[in-house]
C-alpha positions in Angstrom: -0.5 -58.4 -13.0 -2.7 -59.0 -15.6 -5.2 -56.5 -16.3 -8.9 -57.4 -18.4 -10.7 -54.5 -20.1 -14.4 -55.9 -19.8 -15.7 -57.5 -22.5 -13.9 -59.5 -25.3 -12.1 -57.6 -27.9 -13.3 -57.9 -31.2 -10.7 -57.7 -34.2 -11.9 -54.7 -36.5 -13.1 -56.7 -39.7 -15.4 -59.0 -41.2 -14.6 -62.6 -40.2 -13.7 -65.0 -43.3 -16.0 -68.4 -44.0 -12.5 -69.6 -43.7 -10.9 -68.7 -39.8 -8.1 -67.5 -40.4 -5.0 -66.2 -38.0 -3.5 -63.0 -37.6 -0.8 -62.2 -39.4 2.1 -61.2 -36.8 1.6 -57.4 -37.6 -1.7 -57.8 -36.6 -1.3 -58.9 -33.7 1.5 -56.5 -33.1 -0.9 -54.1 -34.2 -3.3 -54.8 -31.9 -1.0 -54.8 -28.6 -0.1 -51.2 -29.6 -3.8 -50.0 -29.3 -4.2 -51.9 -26.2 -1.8 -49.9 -24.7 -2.7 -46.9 -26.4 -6.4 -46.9 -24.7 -4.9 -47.4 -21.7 -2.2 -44.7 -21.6 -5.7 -42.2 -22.5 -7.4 -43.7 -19.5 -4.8 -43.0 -17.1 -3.7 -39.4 -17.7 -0.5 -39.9 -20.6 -0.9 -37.0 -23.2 1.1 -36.1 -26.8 0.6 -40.3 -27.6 2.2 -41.0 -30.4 2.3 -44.4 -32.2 4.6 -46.1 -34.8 3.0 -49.3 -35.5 6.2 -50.9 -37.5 7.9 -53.8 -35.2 11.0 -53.3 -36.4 11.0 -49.3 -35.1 11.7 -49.4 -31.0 9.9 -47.8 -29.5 6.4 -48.2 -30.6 4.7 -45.0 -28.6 6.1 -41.6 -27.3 3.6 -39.9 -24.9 4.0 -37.1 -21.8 3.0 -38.2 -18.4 3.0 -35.3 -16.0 5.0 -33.1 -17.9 7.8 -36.1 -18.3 8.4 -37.9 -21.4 7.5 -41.6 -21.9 9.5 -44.2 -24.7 7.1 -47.5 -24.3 7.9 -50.4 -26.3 5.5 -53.0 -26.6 5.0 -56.3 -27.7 2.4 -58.7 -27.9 2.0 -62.5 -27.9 -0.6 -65.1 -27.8 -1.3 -67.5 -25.3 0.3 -68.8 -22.8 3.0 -66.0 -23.3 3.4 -62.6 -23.3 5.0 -60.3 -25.2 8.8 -60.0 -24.6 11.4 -58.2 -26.2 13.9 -60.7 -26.4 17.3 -60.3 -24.6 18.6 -57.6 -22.6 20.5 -55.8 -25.5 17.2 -54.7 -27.1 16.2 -53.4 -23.5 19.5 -51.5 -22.8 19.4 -50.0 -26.4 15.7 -48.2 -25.6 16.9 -47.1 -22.0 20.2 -45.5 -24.3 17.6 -44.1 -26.4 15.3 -42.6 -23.8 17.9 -41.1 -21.9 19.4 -39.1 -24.9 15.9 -38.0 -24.8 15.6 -37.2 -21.6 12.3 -39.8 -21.1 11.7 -42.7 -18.7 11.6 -46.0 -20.4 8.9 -49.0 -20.3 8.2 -52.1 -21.5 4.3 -53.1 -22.0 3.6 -56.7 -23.0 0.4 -57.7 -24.1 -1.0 -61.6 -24.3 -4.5 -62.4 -25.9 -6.5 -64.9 -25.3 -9.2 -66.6 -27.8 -12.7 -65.7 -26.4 -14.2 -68.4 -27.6 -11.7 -71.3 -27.4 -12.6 -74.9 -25.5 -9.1 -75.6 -24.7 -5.8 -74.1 -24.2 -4.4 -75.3 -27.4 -7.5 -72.8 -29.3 -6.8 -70.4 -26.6 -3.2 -69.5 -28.4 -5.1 -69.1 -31.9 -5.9 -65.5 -33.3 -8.3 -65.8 -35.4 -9.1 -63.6 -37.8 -12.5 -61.4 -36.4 -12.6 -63.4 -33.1 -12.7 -62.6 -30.0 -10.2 -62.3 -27.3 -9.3 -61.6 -23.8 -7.0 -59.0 -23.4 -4.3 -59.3 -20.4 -1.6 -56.5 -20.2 0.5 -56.7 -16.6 0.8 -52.5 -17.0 3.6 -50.8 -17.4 6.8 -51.9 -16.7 10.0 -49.6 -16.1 13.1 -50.3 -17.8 16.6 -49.6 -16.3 20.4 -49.1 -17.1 21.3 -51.6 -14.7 22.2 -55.7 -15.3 19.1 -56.6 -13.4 16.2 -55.0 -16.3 13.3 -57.7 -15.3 11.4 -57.8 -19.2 8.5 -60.1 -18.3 7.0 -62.2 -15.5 9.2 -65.2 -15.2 8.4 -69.1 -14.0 11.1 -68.1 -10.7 8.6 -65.2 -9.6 6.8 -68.1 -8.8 9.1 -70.3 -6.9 11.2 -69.8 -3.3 11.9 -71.5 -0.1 8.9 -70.3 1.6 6.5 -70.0 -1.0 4.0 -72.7 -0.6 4.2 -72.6 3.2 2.6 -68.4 3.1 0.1 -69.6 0.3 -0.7 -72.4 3.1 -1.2 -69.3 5.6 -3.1 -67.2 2.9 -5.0 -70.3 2.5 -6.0 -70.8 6.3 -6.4 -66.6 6.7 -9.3 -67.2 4.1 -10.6 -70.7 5.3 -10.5 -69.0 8.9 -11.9 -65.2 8.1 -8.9 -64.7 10.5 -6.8 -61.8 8.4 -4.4 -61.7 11.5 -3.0 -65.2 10.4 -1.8 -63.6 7.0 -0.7 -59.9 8.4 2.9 -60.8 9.9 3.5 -62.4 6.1 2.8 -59.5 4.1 5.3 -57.0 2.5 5.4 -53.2 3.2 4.9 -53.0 -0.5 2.5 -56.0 -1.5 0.7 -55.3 -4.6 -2.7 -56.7 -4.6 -4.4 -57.2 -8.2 -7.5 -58.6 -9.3 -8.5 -59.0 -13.0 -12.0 -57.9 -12.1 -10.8 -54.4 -10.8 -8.6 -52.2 -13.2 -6.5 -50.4 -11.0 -4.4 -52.5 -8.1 -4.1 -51.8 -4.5 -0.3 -51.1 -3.2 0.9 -51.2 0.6 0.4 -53.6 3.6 -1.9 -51.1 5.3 -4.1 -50.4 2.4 -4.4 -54.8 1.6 -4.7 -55.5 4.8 -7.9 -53.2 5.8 -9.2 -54.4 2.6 -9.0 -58.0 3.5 -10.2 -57.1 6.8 -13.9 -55.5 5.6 -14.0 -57.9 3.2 -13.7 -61.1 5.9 -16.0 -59.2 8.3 -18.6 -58.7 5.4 -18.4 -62.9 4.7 -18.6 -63.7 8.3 -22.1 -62.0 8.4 -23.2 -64.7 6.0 -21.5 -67.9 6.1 -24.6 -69.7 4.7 -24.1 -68.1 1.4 -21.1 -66.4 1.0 -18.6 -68.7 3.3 -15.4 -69.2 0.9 -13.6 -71.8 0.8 -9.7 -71.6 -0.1 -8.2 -75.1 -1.8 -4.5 -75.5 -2.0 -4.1 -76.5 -5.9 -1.0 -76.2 -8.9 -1.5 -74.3 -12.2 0.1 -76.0 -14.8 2.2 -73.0 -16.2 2.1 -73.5 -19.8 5.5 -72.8 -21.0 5.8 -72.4 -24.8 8.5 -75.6 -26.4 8.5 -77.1 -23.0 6.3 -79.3 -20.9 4.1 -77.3 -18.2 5.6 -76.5 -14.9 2.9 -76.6 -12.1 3.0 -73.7 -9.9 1.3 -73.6 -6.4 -2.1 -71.6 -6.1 -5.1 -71.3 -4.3 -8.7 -71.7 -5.9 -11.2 -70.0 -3.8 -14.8 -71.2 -4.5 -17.7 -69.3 -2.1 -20.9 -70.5 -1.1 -19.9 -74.0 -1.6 -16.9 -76.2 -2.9 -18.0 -76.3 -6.2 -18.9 -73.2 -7.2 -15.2 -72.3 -7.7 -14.2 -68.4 -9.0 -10.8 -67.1 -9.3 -7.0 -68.6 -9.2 -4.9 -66.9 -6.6 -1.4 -66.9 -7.6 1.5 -65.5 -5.1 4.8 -63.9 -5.5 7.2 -63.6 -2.7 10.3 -61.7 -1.8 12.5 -61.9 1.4 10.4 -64.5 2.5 7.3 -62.1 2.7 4.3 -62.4 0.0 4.9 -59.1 -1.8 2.1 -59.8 -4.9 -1.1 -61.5 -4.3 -3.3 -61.8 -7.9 -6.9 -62.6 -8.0 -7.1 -64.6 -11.2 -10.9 -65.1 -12.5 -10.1 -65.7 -16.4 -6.3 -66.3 -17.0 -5.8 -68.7 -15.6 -9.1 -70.4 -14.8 -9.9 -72.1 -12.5 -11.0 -75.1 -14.4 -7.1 -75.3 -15.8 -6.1 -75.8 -12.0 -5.1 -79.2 -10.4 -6.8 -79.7 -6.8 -5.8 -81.3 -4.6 -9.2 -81.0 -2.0 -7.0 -79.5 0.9 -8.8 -77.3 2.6 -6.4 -76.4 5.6 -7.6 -73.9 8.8 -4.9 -72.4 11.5 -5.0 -73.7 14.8 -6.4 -70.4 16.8 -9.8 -71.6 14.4 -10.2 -74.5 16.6 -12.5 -75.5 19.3 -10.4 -75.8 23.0 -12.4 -78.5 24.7 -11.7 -79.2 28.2 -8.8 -82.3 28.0 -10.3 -84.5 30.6 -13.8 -84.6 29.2 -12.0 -85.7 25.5 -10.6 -88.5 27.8 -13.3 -89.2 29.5 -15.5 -89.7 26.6 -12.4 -91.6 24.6 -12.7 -94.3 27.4 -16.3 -94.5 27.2 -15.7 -95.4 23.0 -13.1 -97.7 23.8 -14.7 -99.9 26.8 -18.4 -100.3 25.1 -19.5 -103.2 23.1 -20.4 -102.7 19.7 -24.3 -102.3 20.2 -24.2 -99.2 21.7 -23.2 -97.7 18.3 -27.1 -97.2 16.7 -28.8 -94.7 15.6 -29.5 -92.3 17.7 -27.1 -93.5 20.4 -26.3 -91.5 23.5 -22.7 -92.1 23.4 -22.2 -91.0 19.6 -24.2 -87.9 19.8 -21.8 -86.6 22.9 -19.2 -87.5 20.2 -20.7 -85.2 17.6 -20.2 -82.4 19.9 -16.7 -83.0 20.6 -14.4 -82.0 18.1 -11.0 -83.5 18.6 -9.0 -85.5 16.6 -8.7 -88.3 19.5 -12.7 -88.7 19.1 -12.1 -89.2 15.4 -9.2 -92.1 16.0 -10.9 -93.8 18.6 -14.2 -94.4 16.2 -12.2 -95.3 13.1 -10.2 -97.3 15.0 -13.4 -99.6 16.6 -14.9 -98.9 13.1 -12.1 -101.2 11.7 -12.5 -103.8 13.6 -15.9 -104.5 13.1 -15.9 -107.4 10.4 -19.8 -106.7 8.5 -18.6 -103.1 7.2 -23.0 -102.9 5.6 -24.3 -103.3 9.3 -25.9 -100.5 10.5 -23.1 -100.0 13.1 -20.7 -98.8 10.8 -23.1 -96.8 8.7 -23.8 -95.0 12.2 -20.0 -94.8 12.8 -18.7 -93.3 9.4 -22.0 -91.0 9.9 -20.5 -89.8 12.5 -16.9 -89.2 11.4 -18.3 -86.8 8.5 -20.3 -85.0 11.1 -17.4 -84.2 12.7 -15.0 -83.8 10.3 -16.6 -82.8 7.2 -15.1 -83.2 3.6 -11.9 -82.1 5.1 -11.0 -85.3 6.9 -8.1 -83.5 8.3 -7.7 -86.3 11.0 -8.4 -89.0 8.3 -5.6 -88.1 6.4 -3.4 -87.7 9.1 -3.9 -91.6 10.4 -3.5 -93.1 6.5 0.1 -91.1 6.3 0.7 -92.4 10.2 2.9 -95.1 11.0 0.6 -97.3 12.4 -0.6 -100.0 9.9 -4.3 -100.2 11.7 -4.8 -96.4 11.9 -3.6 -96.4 7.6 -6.6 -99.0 7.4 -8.8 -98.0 9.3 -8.7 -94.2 7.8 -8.2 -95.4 3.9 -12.0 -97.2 4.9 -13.4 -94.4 5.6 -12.1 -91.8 3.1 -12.8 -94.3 0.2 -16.4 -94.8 1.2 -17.4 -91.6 2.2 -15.0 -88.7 1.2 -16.0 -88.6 -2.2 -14.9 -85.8 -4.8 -12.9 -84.8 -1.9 -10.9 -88.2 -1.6 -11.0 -88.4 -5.4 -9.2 -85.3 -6.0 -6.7 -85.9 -2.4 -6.0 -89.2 -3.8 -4.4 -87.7 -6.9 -2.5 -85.8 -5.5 -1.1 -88.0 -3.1 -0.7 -90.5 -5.9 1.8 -87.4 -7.1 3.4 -86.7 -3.8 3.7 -88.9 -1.4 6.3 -91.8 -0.8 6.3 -95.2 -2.2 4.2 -96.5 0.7 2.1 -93.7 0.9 1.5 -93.8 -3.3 0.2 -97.4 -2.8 -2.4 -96.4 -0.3 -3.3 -93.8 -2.6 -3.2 -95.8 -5.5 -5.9 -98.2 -3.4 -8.3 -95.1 -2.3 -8.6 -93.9 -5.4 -9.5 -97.8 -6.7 -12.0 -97.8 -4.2 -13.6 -94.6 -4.7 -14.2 -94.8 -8.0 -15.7 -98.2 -7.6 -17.7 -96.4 -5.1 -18.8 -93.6 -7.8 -19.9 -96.8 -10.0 -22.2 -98.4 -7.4 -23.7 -95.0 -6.7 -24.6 -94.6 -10.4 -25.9 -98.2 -11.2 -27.7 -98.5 -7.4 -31.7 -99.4 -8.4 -34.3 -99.4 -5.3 -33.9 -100.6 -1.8 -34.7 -104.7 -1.6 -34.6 -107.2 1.0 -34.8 -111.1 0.6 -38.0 -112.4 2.0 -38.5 -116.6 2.3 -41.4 -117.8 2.6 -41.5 -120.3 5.6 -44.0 -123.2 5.1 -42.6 -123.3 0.7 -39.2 -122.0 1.9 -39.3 -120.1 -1.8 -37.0 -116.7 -1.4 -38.0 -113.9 -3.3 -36.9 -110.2 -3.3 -39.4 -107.0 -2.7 -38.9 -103.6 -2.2 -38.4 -102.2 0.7 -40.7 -99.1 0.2 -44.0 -101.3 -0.6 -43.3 -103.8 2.8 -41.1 -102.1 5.2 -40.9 -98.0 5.2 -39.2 -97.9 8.5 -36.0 -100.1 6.8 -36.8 -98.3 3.5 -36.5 -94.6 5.2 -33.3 -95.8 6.9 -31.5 -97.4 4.1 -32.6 -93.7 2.1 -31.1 -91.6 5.2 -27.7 -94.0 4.9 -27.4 -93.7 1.4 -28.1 -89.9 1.3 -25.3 -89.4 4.0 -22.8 -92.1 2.3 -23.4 -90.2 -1.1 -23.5 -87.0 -0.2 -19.9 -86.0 -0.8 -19.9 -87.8 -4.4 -20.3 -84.9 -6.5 -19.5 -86.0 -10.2 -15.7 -85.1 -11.4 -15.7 -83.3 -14.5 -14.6 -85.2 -17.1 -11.6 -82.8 -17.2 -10.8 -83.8 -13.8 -10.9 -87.8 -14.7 -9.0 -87.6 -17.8 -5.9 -85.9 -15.2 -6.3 -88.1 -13.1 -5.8 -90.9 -16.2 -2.7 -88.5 -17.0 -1.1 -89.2 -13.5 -1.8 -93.2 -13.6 -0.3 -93.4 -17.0 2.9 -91.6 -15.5 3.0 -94.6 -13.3 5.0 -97.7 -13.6 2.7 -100.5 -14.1 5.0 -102.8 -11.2 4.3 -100.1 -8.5 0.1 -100.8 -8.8 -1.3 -103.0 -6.1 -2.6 -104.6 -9.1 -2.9 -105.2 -12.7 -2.8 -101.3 -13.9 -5.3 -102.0 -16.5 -8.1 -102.1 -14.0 -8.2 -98.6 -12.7 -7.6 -97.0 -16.4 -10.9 -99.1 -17.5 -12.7 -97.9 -14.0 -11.8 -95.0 -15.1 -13.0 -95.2 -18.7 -16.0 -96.1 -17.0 -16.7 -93.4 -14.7 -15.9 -90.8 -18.0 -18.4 -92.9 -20.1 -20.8 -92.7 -16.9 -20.5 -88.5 -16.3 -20.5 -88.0 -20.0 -24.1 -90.1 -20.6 -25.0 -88.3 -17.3 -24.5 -84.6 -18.9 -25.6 -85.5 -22.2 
């Protein structure tokens, strides 16, 4: 795990007028006293350094009364230090042992402080300053299986994705018992916030316990919120290889702060690391799916779901109005039948502006939330009507939510599923357009003895309409939290990946919607 000492490093110096990079002593240089300071703070004694690269190994140093050989090496981002094949590695275990010492391996990465993309973040510059990670100490053996350096498969295994959906839903849930079956006797538990890690199942799991019982207390402000998402993995020479995470955000959606990343062994999580720098959680690729385990859900008796599905199926359309008896004892139903039963009579009512259908998609975000668990369900279903009636919805309500599912469906999902995708997105970001060039509310008034037509605003001549059309607006809208232009210029990324005779349409018209919405969020930040 990667391990931050506070604060930036600053390289001893003055900086040039010129930047200028580190030599590759330098930055060797620097990796030894990295580990130097740390081998002081926990306990080693008798350090001794030789700072020449070519000498293995770099520090000698006594741990409770046993001897230490530590060779290090240090790297810029996105790698770490390695030592380079396994005959180097088997030549300092030789070397320790005829000394009678136990062997490590401690690589070092840096990170430019002060960098604005990942390209800068590999650059050490002369008097910068960087963002130490060091994964600690790392035992070296005589066997065929010496392990030098975190590799891409740590990453990767049959059942990976499926406990970071369960570590996912243990957080969305506060339920730790989701998550405790999952866990290794000997997980390791790391955060880059906290310098020393916590090892065992007993010790993790009491931890996550306090820690959920603490949130629970005050959902308002500290509920957290765990979104299944990939890390690109940059992977020096070769093109990034996304990795399946979890970005936790607390408070709200937005207010994102660390990248989980998971290791797994024997089918059981055996690392969990709480990322808040390296990687950050801007670098991340969401994918707004926010999933919760089934013991989170409300049991409602069955016959009063069906009861009340009838009731939505036999009325005529004007008993869906604001305020209407029948959709508030909807509201307080959650079940995904009540959700399919009012897209469904939401589809098939033609004037999709009427006041009906604001009521109806009002009511489907009351009860689902940005989620839209059932809404995506229904567009990945079978049944053309349900795929229509949901990809409605989603594209004119969901949002940053559906702009970010979209994408990743877009990535995902099936041919036929891809070109629903490929339609949502279309349509929310036409919807992000309209929201950011919508004036005041107007209606069309004609005069009836000259029959002349002219247009007024609502607020001057008819408050009532005018405090309607604000409340339908506000609860259409509320979801559409601007992307970051980051997050648009991905999404760009993925549609250029596409071929052109797989779009619905001409493929030019999203990529200029989408130049659109940039040119929008950028003149809305300026």
């Amino acid at each position: 795990m990667t391990i931050f000492f506070g604060k930036p490093k600053r390289i001893t110096g003055k900086p040039k007028k010129q930047p200028e990079l580190m030599t590759a002593e330098e930055v060797h240089e620097f990796g030894i006293n990295i580990v130097a300071e740390y081998l002081q703070k926990n306990g080693y004694t008798e350090i001794q350094v030789c700072r020449d690269p070519a000498i293995n190994p770099q520090i000698t140093a006594i741990k409770e009364q046993q001897p230490v050989h530590i060779a290090v090496r240090t790297a810029c981002y996105p790698e770490h230090g390695r030592l380079g094949n396994e005959d180097i590695a088997r030549q300092l275990v030789r070397d320790a042992r005829e000394h009678g010492a136990t062997c490590y391996f401690a690589p070092v990465g840096l990170y430019n402080a002060d960098a604005q993309n990942q390209t800068a973040a590999g650059l050490a510059i002369q008097g910068g300053k960087f963002y130490v990670s060091f994964k600690g100490l790392e035992i070296l053996t005589s066997t065929d299986q010496v392990t030098l350096w975190l590799g891409e498969d740590d990453y990767k295994s049959d059942k990976l994705e499926q406990l970071i959906i369960l570590l996912a839903q243990s957080w969305n849930g506060l339920s730790p018992d989701t998550i405790v079956d999952y866990l290794s006797p000997d997980i390791i538990y790391e955060s880059q916030q906290v310098l020393t890690p916590m090892v065992g199942k007993e010790l993790v799991v009491n931890y996550l316990r306090e820690k959920m019982a603490v949130i629970a207390q005050d959902l308002e402000n500290s509920q957290v919120f765990a979104e299944l998402a990939f890390w690109p993995r940059p992977i020096q020479g070769q093109k990034p290889s996304e990795i399946p995470c979890i970005l936790l955000a607390q408070g709200s959606r937005e207010n994102t702060s660390a990248v989980v990343l998971v290791q797994s062994r024997e089918e059981l999580i055996n690392r969990i690391d709480i990322c808040t720098v390296v990687p950050n959680p801007a670098m991340v690729r969401r994918t707004a799916i926010y999933l919760v385990s089934d013991a989170a859900c409300t049991v409602v008796n069955p016959h009063k779901v069906d009861e009340l599905v009838q009731d939505l199926t036999d009325v005529f359309f004007q008993a869906f109005w604001y305020g209407s008896d029948l959709l508030t004892r909807a509201q307080k139903i959650k079940d995904p039948r009540i959700v399919r039963i009012i897209a469904i009579r939401h589809h098939f009512l033609q004037n999709k502006e009427a006041g009906s259908c604001q009521v109806l998609r009002q009511t489907v975000k009351h009860l689902e939330g940005p989620d839209f668990q059932t809404l995506w369900q229904m567009l990945f279903d079978t049944d053309e009507d349900e795929a229509q009636a949901a990809l409605y919805i989603l594209s004119e309500i969901g949002g940053i939510y559906a702009f970010r599912r979209f994408g990743h469906e877009i990535i995902s999902s099936s041919d036929y599923h891809r070109t629903l995708a490929l339609h949502g997105l279309g349509r929310v970001i036409i919807r992000y357009l309209q929201i950011m060039e919508q004036g005041k509310p107007v209606m069309q008034e004609m005069d009836i003895k000259s029959g002349q037509v002219k247009t007024i605003l609502q607020k001057e001549q008819y408050p009532d309409i005018y405090a309607r059309t604000m409340n339908d607006r506000r609860e259409a809208d509320e979801y559409f939290i601007l992307p970051a232009v980051s997050e648009i210029e991905a999404t760009v990324a993925i549609i250029n990946n596409i071929p052109g005779d797989e779009f619905p349409w001409p493929k030019i018209n999203i990529l200029v919607a989408l130049n659109d919405l940039s040119q929008m969020v950028r003149y809305r930040l300026a």
